[in-house]
PDB file as gemmi writes it, atoms N, CA and C in Angstrom:
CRYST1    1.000    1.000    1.000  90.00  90.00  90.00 P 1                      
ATOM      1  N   UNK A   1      29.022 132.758  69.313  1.00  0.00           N  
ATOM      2  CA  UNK A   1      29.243 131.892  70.453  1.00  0.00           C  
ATOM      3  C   UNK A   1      30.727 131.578  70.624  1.00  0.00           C  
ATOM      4  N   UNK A   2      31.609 131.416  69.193  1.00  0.00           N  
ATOM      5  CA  UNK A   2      32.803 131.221  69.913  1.00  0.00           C  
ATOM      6  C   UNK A   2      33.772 132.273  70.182  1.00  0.00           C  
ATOM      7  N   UNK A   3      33.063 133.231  69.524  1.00  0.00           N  
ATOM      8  CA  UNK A   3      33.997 134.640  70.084  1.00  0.00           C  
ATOM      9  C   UNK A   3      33.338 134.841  71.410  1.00  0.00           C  
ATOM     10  N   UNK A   4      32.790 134.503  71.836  1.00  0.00           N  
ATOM     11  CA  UNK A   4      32.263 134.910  73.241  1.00  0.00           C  
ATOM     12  C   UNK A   4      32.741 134.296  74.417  1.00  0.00           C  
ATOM     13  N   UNK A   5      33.556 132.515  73.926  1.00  0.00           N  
ATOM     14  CA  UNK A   5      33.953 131.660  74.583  1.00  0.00           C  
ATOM     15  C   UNK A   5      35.260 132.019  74.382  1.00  0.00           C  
ATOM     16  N   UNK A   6      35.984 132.798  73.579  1.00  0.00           N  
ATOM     17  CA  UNK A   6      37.248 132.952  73.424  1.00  0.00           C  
ATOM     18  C   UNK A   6      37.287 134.561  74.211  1.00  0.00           C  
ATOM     19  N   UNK A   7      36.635 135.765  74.085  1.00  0.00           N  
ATOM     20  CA  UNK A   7      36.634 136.725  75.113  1.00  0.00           C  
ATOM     21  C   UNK A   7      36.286 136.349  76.841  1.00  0.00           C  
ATOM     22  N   UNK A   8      35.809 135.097  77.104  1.00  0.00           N  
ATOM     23  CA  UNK A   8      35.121 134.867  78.249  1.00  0.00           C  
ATOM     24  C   UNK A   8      36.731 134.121  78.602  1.00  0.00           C  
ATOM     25  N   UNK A   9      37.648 133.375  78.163  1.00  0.00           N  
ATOM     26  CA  UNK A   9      38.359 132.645  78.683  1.00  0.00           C  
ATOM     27  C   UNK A   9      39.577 133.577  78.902  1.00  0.00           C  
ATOM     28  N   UNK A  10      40.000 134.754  78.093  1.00  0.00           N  
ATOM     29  CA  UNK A  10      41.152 135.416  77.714  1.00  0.00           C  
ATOM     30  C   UNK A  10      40.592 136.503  79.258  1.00  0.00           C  
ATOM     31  N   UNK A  11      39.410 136.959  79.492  1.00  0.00           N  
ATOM     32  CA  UNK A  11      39.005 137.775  80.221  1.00  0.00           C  
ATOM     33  C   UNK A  11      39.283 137.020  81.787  1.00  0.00           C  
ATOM     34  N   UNK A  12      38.883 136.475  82.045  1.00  0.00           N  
ATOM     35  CA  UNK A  12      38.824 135.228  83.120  1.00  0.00           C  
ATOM     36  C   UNK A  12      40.099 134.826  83.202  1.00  0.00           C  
ATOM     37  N   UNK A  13      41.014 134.290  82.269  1.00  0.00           N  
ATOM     38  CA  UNK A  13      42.274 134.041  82.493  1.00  0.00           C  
ATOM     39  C   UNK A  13      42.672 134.869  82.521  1.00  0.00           C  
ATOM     40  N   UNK A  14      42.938 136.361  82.527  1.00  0.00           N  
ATOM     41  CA  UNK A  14      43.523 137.495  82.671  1.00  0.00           C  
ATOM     42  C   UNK A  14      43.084 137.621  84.715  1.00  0.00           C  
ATOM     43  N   UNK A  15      41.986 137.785  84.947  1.00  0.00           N  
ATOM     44  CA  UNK A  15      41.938 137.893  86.681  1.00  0.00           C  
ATOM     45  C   UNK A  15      42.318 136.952  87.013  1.00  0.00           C  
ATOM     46  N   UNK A  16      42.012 135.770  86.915  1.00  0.00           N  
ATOM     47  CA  UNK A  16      42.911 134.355  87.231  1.00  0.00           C  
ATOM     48  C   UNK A  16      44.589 134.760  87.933  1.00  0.00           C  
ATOM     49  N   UNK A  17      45.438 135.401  86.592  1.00  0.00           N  
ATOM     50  CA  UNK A  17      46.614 135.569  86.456  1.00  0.00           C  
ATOM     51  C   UNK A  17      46.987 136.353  87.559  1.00  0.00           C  
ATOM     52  N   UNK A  18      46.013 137.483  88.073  1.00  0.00           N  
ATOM     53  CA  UNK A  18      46.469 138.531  89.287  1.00  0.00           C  
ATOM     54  C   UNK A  18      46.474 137.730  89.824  1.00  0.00           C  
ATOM     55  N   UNK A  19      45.562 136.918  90.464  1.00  0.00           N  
ATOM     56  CA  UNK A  19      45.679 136.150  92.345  1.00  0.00           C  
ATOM     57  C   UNK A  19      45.645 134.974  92.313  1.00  0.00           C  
ATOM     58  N   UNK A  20      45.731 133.881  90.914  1.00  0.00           N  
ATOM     59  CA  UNK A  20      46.318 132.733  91.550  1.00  0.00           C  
ATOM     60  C   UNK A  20      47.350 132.435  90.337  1.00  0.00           C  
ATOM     61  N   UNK A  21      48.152 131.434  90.707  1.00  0.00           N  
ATOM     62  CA  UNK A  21      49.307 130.407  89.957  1.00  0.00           C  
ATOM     63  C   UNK A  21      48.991 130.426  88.012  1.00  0.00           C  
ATOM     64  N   UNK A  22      50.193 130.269  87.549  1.00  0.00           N  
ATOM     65  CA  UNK A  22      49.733 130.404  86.227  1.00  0.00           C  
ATOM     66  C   UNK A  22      49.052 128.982  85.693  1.00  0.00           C  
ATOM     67  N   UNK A  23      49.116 127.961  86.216  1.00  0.00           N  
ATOM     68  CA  UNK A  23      48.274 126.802  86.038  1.00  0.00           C  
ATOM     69  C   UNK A  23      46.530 127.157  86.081  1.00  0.00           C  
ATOM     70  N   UNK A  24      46.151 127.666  86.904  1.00  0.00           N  
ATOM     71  CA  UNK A  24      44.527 128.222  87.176  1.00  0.00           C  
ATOM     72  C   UNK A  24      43.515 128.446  86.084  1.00  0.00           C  
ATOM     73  N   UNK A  25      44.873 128.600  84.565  1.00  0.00           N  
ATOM     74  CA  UNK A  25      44.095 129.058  83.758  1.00  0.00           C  
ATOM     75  C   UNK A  25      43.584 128.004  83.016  1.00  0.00           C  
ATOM     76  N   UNK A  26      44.037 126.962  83.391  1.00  0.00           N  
ATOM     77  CA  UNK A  26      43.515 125.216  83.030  1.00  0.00           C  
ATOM     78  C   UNK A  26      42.150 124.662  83.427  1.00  0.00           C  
ATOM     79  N   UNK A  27      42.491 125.197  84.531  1.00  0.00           N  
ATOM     80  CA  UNK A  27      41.152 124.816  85.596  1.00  0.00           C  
ATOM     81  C   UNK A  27      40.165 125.738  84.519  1.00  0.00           C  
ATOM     82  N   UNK A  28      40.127 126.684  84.433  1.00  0.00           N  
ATOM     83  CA  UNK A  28      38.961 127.936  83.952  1.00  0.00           C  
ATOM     84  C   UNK A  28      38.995 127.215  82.611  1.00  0.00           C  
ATOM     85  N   UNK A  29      39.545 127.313  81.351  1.00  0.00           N  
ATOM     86  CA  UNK A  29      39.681 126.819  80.825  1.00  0.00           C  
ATOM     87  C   UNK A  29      38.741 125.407  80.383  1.00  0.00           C  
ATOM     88  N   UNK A  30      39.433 124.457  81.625  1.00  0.00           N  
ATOM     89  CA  UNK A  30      37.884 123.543  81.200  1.00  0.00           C  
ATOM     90  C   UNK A  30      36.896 123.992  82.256  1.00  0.00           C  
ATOM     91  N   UNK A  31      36.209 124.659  82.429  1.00  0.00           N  
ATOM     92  CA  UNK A  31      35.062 125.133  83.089  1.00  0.00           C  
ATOM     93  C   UNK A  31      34.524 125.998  81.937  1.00  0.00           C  
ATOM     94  N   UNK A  32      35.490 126.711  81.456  1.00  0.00           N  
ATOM     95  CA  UNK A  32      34.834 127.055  80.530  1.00  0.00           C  
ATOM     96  C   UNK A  32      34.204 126.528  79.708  1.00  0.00           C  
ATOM     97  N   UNK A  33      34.994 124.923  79.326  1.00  0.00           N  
ATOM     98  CA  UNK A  33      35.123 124.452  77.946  1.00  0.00           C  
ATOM     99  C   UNK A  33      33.162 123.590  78.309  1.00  0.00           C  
ATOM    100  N   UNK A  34      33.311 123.781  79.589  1.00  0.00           N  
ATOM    101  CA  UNK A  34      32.189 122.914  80.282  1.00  0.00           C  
ATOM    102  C   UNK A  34      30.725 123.485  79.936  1.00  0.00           C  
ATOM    103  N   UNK A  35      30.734 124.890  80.027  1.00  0.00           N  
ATOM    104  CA  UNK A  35      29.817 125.929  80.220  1.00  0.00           C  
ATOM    105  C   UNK A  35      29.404 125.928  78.999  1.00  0.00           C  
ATOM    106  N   UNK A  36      30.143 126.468  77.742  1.00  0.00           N  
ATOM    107  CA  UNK A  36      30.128 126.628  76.372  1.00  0.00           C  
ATOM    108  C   UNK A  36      29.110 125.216  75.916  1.00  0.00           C  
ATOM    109  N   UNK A  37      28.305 125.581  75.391  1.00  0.00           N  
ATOM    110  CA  UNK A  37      27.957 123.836  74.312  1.00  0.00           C  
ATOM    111  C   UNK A  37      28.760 123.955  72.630  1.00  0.00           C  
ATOM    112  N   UNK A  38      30.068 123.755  72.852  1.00  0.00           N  
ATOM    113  CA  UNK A  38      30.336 124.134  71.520  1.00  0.00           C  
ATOM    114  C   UNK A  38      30.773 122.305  70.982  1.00  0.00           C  
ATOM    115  N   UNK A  39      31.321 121.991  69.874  1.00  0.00           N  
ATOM    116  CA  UNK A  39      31.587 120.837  69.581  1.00  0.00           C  
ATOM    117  C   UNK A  39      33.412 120.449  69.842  1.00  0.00           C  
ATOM    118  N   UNK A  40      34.029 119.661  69.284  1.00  0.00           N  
ATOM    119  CA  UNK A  40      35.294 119.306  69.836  1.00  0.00           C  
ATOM    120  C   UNK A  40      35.934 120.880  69.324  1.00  0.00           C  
ATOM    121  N   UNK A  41      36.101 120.358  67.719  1.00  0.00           N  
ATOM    122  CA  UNK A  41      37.131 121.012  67.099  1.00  0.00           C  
ATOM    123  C   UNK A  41      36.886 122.405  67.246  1.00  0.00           C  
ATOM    124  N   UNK A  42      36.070 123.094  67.268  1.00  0.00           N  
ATOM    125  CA  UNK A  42      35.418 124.752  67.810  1.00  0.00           C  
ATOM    126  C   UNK A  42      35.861 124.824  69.421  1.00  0.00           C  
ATOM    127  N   UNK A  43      35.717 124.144  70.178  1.00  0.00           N  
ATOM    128  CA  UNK A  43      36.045 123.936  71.461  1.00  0.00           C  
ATOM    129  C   UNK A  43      37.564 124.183  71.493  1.00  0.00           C  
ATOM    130  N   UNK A  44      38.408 123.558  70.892  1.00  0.00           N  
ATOM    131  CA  UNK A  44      39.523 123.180  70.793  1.00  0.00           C  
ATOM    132  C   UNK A  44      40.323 124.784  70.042  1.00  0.00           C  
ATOM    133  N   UNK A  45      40.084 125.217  68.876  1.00  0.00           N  
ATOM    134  CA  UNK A  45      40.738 126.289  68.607  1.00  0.00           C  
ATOM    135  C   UNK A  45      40.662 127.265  69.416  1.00  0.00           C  
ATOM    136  N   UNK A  46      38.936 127.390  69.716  1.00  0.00           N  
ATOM    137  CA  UNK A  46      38.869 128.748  70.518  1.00  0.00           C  
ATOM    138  C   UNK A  46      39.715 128.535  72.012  1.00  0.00           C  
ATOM    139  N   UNK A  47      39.997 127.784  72.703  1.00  0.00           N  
ATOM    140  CA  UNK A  47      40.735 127.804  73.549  1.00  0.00           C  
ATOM    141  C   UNK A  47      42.371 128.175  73.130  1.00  0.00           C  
ATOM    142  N   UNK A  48      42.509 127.356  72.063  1.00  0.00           N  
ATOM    143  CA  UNK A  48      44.059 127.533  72.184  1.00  0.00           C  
ATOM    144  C   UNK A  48      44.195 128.899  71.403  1.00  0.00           C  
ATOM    145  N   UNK A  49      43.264 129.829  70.426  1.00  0.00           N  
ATOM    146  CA  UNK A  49      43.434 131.152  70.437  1.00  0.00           C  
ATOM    147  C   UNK A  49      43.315 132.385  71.451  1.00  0.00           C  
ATOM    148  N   UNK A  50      42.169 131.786  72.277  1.00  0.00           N  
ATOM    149  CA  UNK A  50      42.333 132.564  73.445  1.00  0.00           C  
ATOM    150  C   UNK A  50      43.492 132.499  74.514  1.00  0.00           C  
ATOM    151  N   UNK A  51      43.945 131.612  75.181  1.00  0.00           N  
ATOM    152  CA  UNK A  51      45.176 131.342  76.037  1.00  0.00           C  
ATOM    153  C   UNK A  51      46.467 131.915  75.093  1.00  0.00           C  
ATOM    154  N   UNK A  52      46.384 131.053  73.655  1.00  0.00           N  
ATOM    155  CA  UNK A  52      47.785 131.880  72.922  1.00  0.00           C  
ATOM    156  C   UNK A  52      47.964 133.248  72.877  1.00  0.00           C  
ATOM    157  N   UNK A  53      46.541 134.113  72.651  1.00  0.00           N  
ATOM    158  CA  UNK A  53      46.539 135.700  72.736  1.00  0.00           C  
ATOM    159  C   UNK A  53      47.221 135.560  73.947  1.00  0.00           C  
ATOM    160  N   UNK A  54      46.254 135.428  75.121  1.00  0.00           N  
ATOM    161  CA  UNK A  54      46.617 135.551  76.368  1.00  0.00           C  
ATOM    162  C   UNK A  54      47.685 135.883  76.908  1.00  0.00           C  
ATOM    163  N   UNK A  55      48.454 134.722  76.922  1.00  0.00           N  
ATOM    164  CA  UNK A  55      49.987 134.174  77.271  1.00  0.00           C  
ATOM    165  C   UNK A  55      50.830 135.071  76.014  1.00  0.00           C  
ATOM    166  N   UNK A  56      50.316 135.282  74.951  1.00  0.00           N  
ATOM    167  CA  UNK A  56      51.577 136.048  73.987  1.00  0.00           C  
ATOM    168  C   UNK A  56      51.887 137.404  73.953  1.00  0.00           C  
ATOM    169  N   UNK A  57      50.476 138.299  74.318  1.00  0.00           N  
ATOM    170  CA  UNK A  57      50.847 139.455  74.966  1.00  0.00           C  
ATOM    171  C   UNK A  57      51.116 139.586  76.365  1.00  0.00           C  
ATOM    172  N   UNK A  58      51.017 138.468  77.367  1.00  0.00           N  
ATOM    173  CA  UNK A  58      51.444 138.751  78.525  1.00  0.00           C  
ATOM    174  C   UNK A  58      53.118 139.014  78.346  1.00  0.00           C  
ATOM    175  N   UNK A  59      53.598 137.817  77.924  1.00  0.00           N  
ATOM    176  CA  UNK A  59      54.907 137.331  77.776  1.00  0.00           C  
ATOM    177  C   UNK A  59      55.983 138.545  77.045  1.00  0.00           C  
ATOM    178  N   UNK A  60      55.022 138.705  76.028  1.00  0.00           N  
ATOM    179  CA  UNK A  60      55.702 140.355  75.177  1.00  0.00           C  
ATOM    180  C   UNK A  60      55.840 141.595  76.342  1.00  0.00           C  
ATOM    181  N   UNK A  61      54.331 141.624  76.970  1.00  0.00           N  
ATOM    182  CA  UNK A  61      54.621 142.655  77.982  1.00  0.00           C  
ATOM    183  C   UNK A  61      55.498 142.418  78.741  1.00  0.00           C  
ATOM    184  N   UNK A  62      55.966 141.143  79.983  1.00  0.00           N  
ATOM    185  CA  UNK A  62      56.945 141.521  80.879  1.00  0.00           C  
ATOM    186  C   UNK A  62      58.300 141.704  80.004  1.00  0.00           C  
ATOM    187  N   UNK A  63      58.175 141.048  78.408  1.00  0.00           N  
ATOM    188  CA  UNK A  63      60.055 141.323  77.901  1.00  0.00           C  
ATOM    189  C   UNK A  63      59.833 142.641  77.317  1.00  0.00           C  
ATOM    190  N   UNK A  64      59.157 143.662  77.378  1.00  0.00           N  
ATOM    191  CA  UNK A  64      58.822 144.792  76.896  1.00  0.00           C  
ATOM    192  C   UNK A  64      59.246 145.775  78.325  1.00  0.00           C  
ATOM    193  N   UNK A  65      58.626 145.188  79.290  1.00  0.00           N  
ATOM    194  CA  UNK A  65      58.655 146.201  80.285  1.00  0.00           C  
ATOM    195  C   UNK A  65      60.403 145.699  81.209  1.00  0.00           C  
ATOM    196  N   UNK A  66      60.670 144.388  81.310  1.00  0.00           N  
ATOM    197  CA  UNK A  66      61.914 144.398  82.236  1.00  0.00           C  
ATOM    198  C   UNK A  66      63.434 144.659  80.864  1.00  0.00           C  
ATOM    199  N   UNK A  67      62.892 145.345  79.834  1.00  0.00           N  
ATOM    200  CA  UNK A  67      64.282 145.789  78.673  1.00  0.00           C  
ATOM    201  C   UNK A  67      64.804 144.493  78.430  1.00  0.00           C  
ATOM    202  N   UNK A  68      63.964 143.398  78.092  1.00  0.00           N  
ATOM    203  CA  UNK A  68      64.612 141.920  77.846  1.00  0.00           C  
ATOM    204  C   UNK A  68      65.515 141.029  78.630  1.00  0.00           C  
ATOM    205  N   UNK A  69      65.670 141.531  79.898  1.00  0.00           N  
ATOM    206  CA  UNK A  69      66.792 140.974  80.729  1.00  0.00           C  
ATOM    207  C   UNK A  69      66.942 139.406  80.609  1.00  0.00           C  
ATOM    208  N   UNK A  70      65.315 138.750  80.830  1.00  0.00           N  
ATOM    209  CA  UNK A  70      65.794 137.206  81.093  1.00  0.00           C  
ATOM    210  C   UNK A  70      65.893 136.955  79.761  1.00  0.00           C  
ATOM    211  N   UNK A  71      64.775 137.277  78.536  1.00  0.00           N  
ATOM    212  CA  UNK A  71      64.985 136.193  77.590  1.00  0.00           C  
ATOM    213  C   UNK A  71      66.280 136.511  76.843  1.00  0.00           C  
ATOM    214  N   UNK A  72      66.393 137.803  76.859  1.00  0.00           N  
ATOM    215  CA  UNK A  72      68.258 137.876  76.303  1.00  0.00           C  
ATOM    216  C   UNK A  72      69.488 136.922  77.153  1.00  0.00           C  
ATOM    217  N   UNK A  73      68.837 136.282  78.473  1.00  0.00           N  
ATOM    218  CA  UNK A  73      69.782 135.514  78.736  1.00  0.00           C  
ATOM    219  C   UNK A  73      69.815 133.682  78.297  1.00  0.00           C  
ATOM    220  N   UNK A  74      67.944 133.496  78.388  1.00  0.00           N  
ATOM    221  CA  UNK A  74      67.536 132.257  77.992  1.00  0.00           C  
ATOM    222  C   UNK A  74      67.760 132.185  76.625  1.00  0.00           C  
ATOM    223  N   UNK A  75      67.549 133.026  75.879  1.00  0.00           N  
ATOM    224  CA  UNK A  75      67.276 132.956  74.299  1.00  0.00           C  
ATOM    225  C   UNK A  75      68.605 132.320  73.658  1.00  0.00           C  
ATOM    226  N   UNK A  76      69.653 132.534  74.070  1.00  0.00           N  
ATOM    227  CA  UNK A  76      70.811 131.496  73.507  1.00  0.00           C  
ATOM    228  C   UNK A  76      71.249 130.770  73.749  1.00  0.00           C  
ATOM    229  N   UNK A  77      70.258 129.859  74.934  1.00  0.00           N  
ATOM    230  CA  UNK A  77      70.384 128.418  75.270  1.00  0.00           C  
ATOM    231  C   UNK A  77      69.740 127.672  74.417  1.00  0.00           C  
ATOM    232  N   UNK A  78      68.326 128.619  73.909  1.00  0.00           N  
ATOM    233  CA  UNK A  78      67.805 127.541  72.770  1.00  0.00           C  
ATOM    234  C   UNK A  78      67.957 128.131  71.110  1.00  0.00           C  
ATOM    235  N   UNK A  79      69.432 128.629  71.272  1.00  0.00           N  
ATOM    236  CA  UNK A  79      69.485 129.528  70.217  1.00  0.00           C  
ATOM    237  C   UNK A  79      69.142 130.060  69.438  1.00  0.00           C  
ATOM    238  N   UNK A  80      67.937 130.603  69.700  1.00  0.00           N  
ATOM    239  CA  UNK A  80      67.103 131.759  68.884  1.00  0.00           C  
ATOM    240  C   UNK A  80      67.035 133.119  69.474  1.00  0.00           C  
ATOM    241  N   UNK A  81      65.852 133.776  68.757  1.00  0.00           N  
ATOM    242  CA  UNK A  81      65.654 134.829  69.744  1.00  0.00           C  
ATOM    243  C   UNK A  81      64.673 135.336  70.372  1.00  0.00           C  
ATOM    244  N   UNK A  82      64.536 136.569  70.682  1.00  0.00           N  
ATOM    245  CA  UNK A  82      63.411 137.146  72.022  1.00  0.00           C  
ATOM    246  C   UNK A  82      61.701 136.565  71.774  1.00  0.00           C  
ATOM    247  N   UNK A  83      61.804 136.551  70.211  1.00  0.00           N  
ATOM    248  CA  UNK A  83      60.403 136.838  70.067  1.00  0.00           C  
ATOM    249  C   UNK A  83      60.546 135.464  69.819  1.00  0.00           C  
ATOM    250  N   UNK A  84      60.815 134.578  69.080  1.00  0.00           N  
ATOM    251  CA  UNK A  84      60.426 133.108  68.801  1.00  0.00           C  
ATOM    252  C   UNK A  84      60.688 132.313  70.388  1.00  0.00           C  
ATOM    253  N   UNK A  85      61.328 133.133  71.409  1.00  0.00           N  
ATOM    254  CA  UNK A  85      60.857 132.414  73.158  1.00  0.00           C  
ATOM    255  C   UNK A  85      59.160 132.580  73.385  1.00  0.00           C  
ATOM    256  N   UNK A  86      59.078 133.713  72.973  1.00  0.00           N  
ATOM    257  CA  UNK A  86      57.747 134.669  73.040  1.00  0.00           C  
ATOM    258  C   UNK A  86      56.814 133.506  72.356  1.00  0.00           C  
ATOM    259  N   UNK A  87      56.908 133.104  71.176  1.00  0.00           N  
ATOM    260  CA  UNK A  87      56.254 132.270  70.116  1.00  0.00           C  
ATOM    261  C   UNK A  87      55.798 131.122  70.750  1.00  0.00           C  
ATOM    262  N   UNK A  88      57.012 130.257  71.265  1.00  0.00           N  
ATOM    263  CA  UNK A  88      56.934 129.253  71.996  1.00  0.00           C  
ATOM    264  C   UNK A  88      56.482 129.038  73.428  1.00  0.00           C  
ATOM    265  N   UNK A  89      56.254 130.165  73.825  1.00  0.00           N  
ATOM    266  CA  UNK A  89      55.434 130.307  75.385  1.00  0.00           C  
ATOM    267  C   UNK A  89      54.403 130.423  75.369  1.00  0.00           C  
ATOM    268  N   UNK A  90      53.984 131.193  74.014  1.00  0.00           N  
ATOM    269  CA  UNK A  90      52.389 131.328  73.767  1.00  0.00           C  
ATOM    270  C   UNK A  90      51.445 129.720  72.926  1.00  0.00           C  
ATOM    271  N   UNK A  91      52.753 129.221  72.844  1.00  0.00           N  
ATOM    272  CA  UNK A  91      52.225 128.414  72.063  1.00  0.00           C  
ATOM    273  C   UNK A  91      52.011 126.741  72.778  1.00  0.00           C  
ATOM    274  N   UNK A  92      52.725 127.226  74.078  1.00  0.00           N  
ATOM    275  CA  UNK A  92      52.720 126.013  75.116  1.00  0.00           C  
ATOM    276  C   UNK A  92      51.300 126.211  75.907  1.00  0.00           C  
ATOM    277  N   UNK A  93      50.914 127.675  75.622  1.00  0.00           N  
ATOM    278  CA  UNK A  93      49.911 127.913  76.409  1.00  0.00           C  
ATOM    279  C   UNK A  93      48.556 127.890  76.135  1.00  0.00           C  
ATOM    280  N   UNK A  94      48.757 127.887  74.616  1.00  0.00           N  
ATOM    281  CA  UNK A  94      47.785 127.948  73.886  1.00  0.00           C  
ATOM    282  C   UNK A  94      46.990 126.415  74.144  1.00  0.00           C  
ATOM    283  N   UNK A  95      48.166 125.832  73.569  1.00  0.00           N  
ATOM    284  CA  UNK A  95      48.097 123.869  73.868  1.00  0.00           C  
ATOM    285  C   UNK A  95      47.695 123.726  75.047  1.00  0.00           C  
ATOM    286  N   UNK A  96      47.673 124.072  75.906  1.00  0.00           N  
ATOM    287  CA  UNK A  96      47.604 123.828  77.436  1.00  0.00           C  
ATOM    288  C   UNK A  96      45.737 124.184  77.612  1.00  0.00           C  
ATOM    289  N   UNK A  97      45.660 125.289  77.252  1.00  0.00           N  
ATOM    290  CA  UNK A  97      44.360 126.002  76.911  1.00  0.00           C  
ATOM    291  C   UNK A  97      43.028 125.285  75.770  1.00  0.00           C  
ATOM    292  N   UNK A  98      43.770 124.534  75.201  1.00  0.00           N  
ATOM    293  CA  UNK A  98      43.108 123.957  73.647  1.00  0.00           C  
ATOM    294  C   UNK A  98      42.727 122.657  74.064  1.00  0.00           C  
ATOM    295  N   UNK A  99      43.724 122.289  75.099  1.00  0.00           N  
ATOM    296  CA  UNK A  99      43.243 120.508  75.383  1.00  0.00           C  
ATOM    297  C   UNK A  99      42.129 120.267  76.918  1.00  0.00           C  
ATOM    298  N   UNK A 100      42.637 121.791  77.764  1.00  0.00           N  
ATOM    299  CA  UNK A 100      41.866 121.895  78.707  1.00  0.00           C  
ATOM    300  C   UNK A 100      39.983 122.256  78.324  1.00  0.00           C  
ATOM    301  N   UNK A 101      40.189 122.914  77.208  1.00  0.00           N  
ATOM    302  CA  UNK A 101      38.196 123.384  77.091  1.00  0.00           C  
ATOM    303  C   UNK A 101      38.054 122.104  76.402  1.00  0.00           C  
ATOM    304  N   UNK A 102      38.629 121.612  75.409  1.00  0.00           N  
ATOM    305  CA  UNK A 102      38.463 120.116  75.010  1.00  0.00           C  
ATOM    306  C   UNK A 102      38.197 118.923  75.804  1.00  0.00           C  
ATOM    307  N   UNK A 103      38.541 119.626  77.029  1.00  0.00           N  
ATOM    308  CA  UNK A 103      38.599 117.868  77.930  1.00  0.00           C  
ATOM    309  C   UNK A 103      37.235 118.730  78.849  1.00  0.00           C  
ATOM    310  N   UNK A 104      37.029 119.888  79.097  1.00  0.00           N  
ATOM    311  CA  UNK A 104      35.831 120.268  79.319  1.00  0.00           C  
ATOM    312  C   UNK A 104      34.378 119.663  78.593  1.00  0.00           C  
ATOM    313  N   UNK A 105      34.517 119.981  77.240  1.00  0.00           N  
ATOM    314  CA  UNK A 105      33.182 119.673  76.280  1.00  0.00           C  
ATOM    315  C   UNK A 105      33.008 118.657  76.314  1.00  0.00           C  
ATOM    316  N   UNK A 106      34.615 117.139  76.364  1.00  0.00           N  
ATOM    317  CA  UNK A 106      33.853 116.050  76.100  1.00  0.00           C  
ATOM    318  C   UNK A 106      33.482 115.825  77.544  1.00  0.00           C  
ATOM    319  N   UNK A 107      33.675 116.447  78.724  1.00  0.00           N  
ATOM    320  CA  UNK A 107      32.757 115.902  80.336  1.00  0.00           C  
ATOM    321  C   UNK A 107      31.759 116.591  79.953  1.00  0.00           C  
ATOM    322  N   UNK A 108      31.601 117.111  79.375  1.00  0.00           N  
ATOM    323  CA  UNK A 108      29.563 117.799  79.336  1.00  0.00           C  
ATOM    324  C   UNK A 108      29.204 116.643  78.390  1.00  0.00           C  
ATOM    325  N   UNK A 109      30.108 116.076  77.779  1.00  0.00           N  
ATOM    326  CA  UNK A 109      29.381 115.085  76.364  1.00  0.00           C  
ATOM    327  C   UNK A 109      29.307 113.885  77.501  1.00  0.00           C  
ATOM    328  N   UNK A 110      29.335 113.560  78.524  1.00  0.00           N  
ATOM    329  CA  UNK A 110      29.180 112.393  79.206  1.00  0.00           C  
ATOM    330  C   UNK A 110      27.783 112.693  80.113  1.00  0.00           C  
ATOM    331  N   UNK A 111      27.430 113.327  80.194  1.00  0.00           N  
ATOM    332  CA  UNK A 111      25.928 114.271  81.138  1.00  0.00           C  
ATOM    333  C   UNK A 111      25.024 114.578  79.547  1.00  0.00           C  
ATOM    334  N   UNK A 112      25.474 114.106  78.540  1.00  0.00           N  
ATOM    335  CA  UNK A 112      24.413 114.830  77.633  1.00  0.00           C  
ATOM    336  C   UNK A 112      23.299 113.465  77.102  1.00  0.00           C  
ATOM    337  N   UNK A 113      22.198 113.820  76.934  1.00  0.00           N  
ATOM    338  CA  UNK A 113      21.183 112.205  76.949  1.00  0.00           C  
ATOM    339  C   UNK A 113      21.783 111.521  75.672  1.00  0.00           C  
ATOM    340  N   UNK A 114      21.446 110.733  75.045  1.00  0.00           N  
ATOM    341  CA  UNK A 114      21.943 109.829  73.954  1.00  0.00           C  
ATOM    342  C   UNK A 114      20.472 109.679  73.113  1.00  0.00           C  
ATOM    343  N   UNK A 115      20.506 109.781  72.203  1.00  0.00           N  
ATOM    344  CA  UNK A 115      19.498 109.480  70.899  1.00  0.00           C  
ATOM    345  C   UNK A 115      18.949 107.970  71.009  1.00  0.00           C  
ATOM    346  N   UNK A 116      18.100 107.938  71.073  1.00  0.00           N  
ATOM    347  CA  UNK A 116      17.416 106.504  70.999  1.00  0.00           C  
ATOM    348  C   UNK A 116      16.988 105.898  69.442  1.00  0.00           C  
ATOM    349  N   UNK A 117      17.633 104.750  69.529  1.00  0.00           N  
ATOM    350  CA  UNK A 117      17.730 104.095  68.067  1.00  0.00           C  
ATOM    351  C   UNK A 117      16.141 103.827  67.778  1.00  0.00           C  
ATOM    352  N   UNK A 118      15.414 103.985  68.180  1.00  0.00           N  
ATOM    353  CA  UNK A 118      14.320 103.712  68.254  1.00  0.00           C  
ATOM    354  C   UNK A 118      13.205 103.751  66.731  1.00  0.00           C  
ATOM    355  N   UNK A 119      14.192 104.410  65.681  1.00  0.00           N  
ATOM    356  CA  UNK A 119      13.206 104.215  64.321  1.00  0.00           C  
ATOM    357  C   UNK A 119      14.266 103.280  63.338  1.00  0.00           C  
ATOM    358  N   UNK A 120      15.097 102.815  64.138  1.00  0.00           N  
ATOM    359  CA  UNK A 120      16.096 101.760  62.935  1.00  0.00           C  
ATOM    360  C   UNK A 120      16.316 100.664  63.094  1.00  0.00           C  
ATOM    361  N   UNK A 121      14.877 100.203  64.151  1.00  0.00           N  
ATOM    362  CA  UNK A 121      15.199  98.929  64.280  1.00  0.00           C  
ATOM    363  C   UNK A 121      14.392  98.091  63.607  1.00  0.00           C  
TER     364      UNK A 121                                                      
END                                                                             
């Protein structure tokens, strides 16, 4: 189940990425997180492993395919280099991804019935 919620979000946020804004993948994200019945902390990794894949081979691909142009120019503003920009983009995205299926599961935990105390009283 959570490899399925982590291929379903990385898959989905991948068409997302062709035709709308890179925010979209938030929205899906908690829809996903909505759909899934998983618990917080399962909720919570598998998002931020799926979006971090996501976002970390996207990010590798465009500095792979444009010969590094921008981050060789950004990368010594925050003085490091290509790949630890790479690190930190995936890792903003990941977070972004991890708190969105999280804030998904606990709105399904507000629609879910409640246990009745009913043998402890």
């Amino acid at each position: 189940m959570k490899l399925l919620q982590i291929l379903a979000l990385i898959i989905a946020g991948y068409i997302a990425g062709l035709f709308y804004p890179f925010w979209s993948m938030a929205i899906l994200a908690f829809i996903i997180g909505f759909l899934f019945n998983l618990n917080g902390w399962v909720s919570f990794f598998s998002g931020f492993i799926a979006i971090f894949l996501l976002w970390g081979i996207h990010a590798f691909w465009i500095d792979y395919e444009t010969s590094s142009q921008l981050t060789n120019k950004v990368a010594p503003l925050f003085s490091s280099n290509n790949y630890k920009l790479i690190f930190i983009t995936a890792t903003i995205g990941g977070l972004v991804g991890a708190f969105s299926t999280l804030s998904g599961t606990f709105f399904r935990n507000l629609f879910r019935k409640k246990r009745s105390n009913a043998y402890y009283q």
